[in-house]
C-alpha positions in Angstrom: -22.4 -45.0 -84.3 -24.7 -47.1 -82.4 -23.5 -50.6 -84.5 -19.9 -49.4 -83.1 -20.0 -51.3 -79.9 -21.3 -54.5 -81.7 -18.3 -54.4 -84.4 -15.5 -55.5 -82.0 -15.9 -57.7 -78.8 -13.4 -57.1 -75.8 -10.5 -59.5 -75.7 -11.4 -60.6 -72.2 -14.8 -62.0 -74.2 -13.2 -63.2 -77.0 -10.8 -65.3 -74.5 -14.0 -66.7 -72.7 -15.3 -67.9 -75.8 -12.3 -70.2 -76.8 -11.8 -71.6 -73.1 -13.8 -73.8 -71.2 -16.4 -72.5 -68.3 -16.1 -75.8 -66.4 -12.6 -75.9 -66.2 -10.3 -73.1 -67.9 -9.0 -75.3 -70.8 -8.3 -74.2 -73.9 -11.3 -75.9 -76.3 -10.4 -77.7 -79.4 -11.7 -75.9 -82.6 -12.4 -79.0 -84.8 -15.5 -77.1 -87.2 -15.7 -74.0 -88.5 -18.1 -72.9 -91.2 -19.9 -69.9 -92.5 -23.8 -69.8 -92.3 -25.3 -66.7 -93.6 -23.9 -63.6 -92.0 -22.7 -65.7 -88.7 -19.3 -68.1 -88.4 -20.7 -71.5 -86.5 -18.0 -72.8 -84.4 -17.6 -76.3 -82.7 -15.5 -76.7 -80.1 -14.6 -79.5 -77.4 -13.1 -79.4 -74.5 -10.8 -82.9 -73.4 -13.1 -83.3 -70.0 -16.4 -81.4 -70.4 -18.7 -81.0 -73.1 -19.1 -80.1 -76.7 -19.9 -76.5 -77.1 -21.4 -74.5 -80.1 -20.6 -70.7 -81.0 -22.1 -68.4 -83.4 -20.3 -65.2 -83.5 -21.0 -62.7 -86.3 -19.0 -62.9 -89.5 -17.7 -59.6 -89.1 -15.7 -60.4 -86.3 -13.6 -62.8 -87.8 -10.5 -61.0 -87.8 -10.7 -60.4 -84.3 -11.1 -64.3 -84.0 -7.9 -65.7 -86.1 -5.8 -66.0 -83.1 -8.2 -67.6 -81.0 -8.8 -69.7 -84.1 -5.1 -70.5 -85.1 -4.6 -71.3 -80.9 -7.3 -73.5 -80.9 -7.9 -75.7 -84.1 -4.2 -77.6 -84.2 -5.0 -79.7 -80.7 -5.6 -83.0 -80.4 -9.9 -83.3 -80.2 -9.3 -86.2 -77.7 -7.0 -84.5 -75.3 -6.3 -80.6 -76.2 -2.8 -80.4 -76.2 -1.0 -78.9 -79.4 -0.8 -81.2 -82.0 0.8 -81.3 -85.8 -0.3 -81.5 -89.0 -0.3 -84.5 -90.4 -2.1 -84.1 -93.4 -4.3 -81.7 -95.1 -6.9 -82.4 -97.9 -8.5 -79.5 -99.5 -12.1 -79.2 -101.2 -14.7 -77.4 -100.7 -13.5 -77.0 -97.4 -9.8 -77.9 -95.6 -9.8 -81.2 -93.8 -7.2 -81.5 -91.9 -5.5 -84.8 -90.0 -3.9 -84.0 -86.9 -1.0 -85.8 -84.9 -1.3 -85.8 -81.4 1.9 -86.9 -79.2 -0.1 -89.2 -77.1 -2.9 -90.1 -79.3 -0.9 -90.4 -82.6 -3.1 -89.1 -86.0 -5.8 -91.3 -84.7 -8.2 -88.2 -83.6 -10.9 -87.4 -86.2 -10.4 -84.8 -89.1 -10.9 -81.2 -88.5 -13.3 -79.2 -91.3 -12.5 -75.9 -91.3 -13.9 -72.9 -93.4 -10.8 -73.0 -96.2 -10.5 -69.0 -95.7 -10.3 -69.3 -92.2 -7.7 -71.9 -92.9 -5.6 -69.7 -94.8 -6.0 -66.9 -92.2 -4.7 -69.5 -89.7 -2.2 -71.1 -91.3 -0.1 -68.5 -93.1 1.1 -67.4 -89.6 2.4 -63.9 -91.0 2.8 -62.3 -87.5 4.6 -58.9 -87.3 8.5 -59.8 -86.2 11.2 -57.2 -87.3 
């Protein structure tokens, strides 16, 4: 009982983690990739920095919304963008299409589970 607290994060935390501290933007997800028992997560955010999360691998269920509402934006200017394209190997690369910067952004790698977790948007509606 004392790994409960660390199994599940709050969802107030879990919002932090996908949003900017400088400015309150949503951050672009543009890598995400499992190392060991952790899931390493880049992120960008269209007028501050680069920022780098680690969050434990058992969390990533909690994660697949923040995921899904952060790797389909534009890595240039974080709004919502379209796929263009996708290419998988090893992992999923995926070409995005921006509405003001076209598909001219670079290609997102993303853990090809996570992919699938965020693509197949099977949400609960009756």
């Amino acid at each position: 009982m004392s790994n409960e607290k660390n199994d599940s994060m709050s969802q107030s935390d879990l919002v932090n983690m996908f949003t900017c501290r400088g400015c309150g933007s949503i951050l672009t997800t543009y890598l995400i990739k499992p190392v060991k028992d952790q899931i390493l997560v880049k992120q960008k955010c269209p007028n501050h920095l680069e920022n780098v999360l680690r969050i434990p691998l058992r969390l990533k269920d909690q994660c697949i919304s923040h995921f899904r509402d952060t790797v389909f934006r534009c890595f240039k200017c974080g709004q919502e963008a379209t796929v263009d394209h996708v290419k998988f190997s090893d992992w999923t690369l995926i070409k995005l299409s921006c509405p003001t910067h076209g598909n001219k952004i670079p290609t997102h790698k993303i853990w090809s589970t996570i992919y699938f977790d965020i693509s197949n948007r099977v949400d609960a509606t009756p």
